[in-house]
C-alpha positions as CSV (number, residue, x, y, z in Angstrom):
1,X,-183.6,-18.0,3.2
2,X,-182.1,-17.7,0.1
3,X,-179.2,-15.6,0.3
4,X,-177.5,-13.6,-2.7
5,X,-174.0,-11.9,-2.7
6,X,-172.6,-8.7,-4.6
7,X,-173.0,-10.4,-8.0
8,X,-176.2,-12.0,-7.9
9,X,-175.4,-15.3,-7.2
10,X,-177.4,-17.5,-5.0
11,X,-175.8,-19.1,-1.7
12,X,-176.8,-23.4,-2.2
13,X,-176.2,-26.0,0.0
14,X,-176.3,-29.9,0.6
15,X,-177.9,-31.1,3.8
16,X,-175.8,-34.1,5.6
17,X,-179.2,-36.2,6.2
18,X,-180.5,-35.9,1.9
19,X,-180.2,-39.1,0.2
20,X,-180.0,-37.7,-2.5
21,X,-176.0,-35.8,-3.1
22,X,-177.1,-33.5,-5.9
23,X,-180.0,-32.2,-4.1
24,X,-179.3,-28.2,-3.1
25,X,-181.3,-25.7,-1.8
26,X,-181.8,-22.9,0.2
27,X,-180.5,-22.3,3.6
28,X,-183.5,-23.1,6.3
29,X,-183.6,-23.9,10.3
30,X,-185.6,-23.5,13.1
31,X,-187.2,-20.4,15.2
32,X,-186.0,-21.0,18.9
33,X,-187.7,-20.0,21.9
34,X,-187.7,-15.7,22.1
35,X,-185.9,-15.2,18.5
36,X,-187.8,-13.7,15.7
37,X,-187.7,-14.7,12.1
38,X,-185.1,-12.7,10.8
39,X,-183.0,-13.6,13.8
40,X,-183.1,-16.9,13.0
41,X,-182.9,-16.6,9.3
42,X,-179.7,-15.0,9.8
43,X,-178.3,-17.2,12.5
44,X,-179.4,-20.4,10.5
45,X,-177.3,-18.8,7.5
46,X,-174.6,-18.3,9.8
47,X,-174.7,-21.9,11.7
48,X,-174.6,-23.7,8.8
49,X,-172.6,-21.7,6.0
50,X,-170.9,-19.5,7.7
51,X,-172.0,-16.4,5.7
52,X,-173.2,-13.5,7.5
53,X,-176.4,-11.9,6.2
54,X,-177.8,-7.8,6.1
55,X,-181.0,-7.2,4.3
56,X,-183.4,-9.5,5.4
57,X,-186.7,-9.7,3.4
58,X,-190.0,-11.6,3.4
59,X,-191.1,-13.4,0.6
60,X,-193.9,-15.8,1.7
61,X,-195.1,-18.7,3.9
62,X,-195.7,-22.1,3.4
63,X,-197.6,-24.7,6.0
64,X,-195.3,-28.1,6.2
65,X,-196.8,-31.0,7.7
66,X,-193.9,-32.7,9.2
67,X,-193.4,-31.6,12.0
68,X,-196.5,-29.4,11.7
69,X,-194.6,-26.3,10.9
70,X,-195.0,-23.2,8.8
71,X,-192.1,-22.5,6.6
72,X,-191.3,-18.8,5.8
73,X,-189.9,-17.9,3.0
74,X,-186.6,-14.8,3.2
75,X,-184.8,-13.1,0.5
76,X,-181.3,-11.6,2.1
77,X,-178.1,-10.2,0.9
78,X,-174.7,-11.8,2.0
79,X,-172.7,-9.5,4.1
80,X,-169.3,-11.8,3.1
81,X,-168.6,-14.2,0.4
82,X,-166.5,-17.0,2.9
83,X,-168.2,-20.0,3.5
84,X,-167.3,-22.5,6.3
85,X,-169.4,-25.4,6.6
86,X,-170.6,-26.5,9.7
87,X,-170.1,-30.5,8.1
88,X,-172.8,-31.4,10.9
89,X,-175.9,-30.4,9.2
90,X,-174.7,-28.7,5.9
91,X,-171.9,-30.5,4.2
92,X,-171.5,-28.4,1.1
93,X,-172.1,-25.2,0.4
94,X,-171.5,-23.0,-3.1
95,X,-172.1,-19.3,-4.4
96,X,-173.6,-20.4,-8.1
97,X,-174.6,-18.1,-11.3
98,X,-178.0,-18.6,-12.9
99,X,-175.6,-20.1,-16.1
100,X,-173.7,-22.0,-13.5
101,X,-177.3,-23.0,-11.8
102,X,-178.6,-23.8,-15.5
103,X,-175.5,-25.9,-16.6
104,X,-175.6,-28.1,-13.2
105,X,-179.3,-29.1,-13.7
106,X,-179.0,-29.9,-17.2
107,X,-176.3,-32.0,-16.4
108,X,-177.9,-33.6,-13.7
109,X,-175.0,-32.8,-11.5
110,X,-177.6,-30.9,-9.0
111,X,-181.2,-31.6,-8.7
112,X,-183.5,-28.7,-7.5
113,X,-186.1,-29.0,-4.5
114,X,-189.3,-30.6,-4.7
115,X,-192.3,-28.6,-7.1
116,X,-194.5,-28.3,-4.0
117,X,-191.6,-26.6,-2.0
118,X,-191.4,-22.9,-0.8
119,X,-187.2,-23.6,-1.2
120,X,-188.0,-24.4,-4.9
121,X,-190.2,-21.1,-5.3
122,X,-187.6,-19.7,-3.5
123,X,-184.7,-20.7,-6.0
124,X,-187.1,-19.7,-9.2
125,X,-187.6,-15.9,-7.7
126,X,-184.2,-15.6,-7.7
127,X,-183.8,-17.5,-11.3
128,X,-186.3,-16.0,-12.7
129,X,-188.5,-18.2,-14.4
130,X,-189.7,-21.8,-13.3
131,X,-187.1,-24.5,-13.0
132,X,-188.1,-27.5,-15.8
């Protein structure tokens, strides 16, 4: 899901098990038995970020083949601007401006998802043109 507050800016995060420390990207989790998929877009937000969410929109789907999965793909608004990390599976989370977004990949302090990714897609919607 990616998640945008009051001014725009997107909601990124670090997972604990990337290799890679400059990788962000877009919130993402699960479906659990009996929850639909806004449920668990916003309770996956919440778990990991600690930032509540209220619209909830689809943006698209995306087959995964590990582990056999379908991805799907949410635009939401944040309903707070507080962020508590759950430091189990997200260990860093930050509100950025497309110019703060911009700076940090030309400086190679953060790397964007992979081409092929719906989370990548997902970041250039919100951007607004395709990341280089």
């Amino acid at each position: 899901t990616s998640v945008v507050d009051g001014d725009d800016r997107l909601l990124l995060q670090h997972n604990a098990e990337w290799d890679d420390d400059r990788l962000y990207s877009v919130s993402a989790g699960f479906v659990e038995s009996g929850e639909n998929l806004e449920h668990a877009a916003r309770r996956e937000a919440r778990e990991e970020t600690g930032v509540g969410l209220g619209e909830v929109r689809y943006l698209g789907s995306q087959p995964w083949p590990y582990p056999a999965s379908l991805m799907v793909a949410f635009t939401a608004r944040a309903r707070s601007i507080d962020i508590h990390v759950d430091d189990r599976e997200t260990v860093d989370a930050r509100w950025m401006s497309r110019e703060e977004y911009s700076d940090a990949l030309t400086s190679e302090t953060m790397v964007a998802p992979g081409r092929a990714t719906i989370a990548r897609y997902m970041i250039e919607q919100w951007y607004g043109r395709e990341l280089d």
